[in-house]
C-alpha positions in Angstrom: -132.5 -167.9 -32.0 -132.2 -167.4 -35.6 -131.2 -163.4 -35.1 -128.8 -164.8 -33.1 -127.2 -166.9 -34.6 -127.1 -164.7 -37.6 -125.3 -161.5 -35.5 -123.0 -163.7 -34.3 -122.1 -164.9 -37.9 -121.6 -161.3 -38.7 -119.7 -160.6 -36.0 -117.3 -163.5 -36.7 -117.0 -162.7 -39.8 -116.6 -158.8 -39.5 -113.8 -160.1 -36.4 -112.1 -162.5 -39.2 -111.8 -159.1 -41.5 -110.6 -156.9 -39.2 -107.9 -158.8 -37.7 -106.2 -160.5 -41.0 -107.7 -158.3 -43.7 -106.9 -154.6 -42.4 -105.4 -151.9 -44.4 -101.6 -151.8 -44.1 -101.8 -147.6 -44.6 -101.9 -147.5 -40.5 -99.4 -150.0 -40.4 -97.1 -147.8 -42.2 -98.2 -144.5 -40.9 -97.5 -146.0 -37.2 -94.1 -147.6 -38.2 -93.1 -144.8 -39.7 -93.5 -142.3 -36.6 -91.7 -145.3 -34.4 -88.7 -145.3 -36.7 -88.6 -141.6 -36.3 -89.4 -141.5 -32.6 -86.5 -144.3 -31.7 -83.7 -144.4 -34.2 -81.5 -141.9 -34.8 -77.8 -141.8 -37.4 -78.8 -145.9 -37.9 -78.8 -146.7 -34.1 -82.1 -147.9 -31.3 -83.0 -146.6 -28.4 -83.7 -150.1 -27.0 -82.9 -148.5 -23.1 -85.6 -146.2 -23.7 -88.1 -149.5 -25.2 -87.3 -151.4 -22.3 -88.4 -148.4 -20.3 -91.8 -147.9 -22.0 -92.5 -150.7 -24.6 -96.2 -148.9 -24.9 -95.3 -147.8 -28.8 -93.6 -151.1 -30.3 -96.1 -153.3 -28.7 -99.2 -151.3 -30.3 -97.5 -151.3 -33.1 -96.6 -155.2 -32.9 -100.3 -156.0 -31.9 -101.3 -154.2 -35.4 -98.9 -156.0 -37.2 -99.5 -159.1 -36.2 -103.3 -159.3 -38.0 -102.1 -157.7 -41.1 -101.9 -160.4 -44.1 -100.5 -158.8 -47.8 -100.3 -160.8 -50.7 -97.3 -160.8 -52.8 -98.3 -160.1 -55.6 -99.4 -156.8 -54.1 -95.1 -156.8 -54.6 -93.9 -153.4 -53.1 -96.8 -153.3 -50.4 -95.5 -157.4 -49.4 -91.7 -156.0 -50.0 -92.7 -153.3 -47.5 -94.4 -155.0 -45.0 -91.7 -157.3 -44.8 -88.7 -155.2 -44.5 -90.4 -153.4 -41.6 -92.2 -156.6 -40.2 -88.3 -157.9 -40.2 -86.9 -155.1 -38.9 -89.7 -154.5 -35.8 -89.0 -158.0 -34.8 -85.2 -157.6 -34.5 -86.2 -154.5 -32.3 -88.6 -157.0 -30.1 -85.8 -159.1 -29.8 -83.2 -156.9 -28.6 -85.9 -155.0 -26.1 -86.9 -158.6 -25.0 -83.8 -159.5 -23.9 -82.4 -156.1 -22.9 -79.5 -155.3 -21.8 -77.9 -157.6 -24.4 -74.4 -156.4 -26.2 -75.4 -158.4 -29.4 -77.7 -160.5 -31.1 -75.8 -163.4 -30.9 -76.2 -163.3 -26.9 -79.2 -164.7 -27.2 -79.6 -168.2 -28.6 -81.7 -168.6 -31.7 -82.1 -165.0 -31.9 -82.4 -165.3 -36.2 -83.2 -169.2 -36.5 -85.1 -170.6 -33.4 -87.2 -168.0 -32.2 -90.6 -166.8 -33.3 -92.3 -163.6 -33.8 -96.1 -163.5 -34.2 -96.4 -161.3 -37.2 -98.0 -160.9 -41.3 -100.4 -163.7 -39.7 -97.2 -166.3 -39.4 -95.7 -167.2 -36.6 -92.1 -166.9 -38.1 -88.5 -166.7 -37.7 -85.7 -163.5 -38.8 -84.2 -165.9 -41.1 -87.3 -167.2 -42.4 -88.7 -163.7 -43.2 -85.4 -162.4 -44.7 -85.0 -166.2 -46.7 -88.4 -167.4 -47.5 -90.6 -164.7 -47.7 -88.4 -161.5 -48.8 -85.4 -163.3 -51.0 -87.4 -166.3 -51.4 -89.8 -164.7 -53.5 -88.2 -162.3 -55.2 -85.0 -163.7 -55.8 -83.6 -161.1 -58.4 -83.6 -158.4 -55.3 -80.0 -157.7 -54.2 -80.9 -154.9 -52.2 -82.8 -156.5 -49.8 -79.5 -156.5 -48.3 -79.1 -153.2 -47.5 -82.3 -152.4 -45.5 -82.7 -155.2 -43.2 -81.0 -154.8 -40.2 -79.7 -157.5 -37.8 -79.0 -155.1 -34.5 -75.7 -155.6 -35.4 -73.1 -152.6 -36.3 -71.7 -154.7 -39.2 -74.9 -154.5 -41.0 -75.7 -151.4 -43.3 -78.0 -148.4 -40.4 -81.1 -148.7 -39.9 -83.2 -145.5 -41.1 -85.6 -143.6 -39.2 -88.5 -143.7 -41.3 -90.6 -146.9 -42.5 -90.1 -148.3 -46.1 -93.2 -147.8 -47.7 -94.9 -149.1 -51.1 -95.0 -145.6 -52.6 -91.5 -144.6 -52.0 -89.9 -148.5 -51.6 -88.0 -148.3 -54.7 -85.8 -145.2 -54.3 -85.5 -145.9 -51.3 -83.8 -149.1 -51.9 -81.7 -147.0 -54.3 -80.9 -145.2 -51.7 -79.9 -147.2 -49.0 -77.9 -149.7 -51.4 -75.8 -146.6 -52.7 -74.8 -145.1 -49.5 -73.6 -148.7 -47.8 -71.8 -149.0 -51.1 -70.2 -145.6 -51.3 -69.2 -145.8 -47.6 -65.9 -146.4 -47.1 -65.8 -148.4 -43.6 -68.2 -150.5 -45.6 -66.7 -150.9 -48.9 -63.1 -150.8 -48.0 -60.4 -150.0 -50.5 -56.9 -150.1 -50.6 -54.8 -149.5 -54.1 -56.0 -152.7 -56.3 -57.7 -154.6 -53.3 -61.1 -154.0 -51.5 -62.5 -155.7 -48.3 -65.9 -156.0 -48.4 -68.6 -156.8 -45.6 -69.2 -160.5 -44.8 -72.7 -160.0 -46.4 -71.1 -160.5 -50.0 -70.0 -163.9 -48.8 -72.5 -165.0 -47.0 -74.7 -163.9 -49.8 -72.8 -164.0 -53.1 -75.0 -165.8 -55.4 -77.6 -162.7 -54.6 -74.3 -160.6 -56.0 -73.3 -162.2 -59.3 -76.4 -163.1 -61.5 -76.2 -163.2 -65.0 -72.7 -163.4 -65.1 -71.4 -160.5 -63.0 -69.1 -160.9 -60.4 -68.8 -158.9 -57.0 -66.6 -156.4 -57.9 -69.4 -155.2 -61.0 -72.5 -155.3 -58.5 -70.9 -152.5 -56.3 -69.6 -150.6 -59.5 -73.2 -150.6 -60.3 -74.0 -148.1 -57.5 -70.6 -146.7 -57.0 -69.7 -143.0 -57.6 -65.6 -143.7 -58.0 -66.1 -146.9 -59.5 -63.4 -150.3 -58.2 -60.5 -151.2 -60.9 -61.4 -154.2 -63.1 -59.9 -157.1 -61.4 -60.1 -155.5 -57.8 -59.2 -158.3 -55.4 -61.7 -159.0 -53.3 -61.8 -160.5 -49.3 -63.8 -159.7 -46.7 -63.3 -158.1 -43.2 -64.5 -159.7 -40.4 -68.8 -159.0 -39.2 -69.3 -156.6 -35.9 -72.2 -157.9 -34.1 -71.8 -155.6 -31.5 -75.5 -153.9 -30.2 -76.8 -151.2 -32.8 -77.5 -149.3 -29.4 -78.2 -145.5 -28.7 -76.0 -144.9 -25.3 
């Protein structure tokens, strides 16, 4: 009785380990291969999803037991982005054929995906855990992606600790240099209902909006550029 109750300790504990302790490196090696298998020029193949789910539901069931702590920042930063991204993908694929996120009630602030060990909402991952905690990281903006054509593409490759800073760089420096996102007309420029949504992420220690996208601009806006915004396309992010 003693042996047994001393395996099955083991077992519990070696269960416990396994399912909220494992190494994120498959994580990231199987998220990256999805990205590249189902998105291609920043749109999903949700049709193809729907078909066979087999890939994003493996990948799903792995990424539900994985728990990183933030300190561990660009591995948590990482995690996240994809954990946020996946579950807009579930989503979608879940409620498929859909023309836009906003066809489905509480897509971003109702419904919950089992994921990081939290049973969590879009919003709450993009709010609580990703800006939440690292508050000084304007270019979260520019990788999370809502399904929605208004938002910047989403890549097809996985963010990954290692490589998580350029490729922030990156992605922050092409939505900014694009011009159907950043768009400019003589002394005025129209910019994506992110910056308003958003601003205070924009204009810390005393910039405004127009010197965060000079920052990563090649032909940089006037000083005093008037600034609106055009309106948000929620429409699908869908492969046809």
């Amino acid at each position: 009785m003693k042996n047994l109750l001393l395996n099955f300790t083991a077992f519990f504990l070696f269960t416990c380990v396994v399912g909220y302790g494992q190494d994120t490196s498959e994580f990231f090696t199987k998220a990256d291969t999805f990205f590249s298998k189902y998105v291609k020029n920043g749109k999903v193949n949700y049709k193809g999803l729907k078909e066979n789910a087999t890939d994003l539901n493996e990948l799903l069931v792995l990424a539900k037991g994985i728990s990183v702590s933030k300190s561990k920042s660009k591995e948590y930063q990482a995690f996240w982005i994809n954990g946020y991204n996946l579950s807009v993908i579930e989503g979608i694929v879940a409620n498929y054929p859909i023309k836009s996120p906003l066809d489905k009630a509480g897509f971003f602030d109702k419904i919950k995906y089992d994921i990081g060990g939290e049973k969590i909402t879009l919003n709450d991952i993009e709010n609580k855990l990703l800006r939440g905690n690292f508050p000084d990281e304007a270019r979260f903006h520019f990788v999370l992606v809502c399904a929605g054509l208004g938002c910047p593409p989403i890549i097809s490759e996985a963010y990954l600790p290692t490589t998580l800073e350029a490729q922030l760089e990156r992605q922050t420096r092409l939505a900014l240099n694009d011009n159907s996102f950043i768009q400019v007309a003589k002394n005025k420029v129209k910019l994506s209902q992110i910056f308003e949504w958003y601003k205070g992420d924009f204009i810390k220690g005393g910039n405004n909006l127009v010197d965060f996208v000079n920052q990563y601009r090649t032909e940089k806006l006037p000083k005093g550029t008037k600034v609106s915004y055009y309106p948000y396309d929620w429409t699908l992010n869908a492969i046809n």
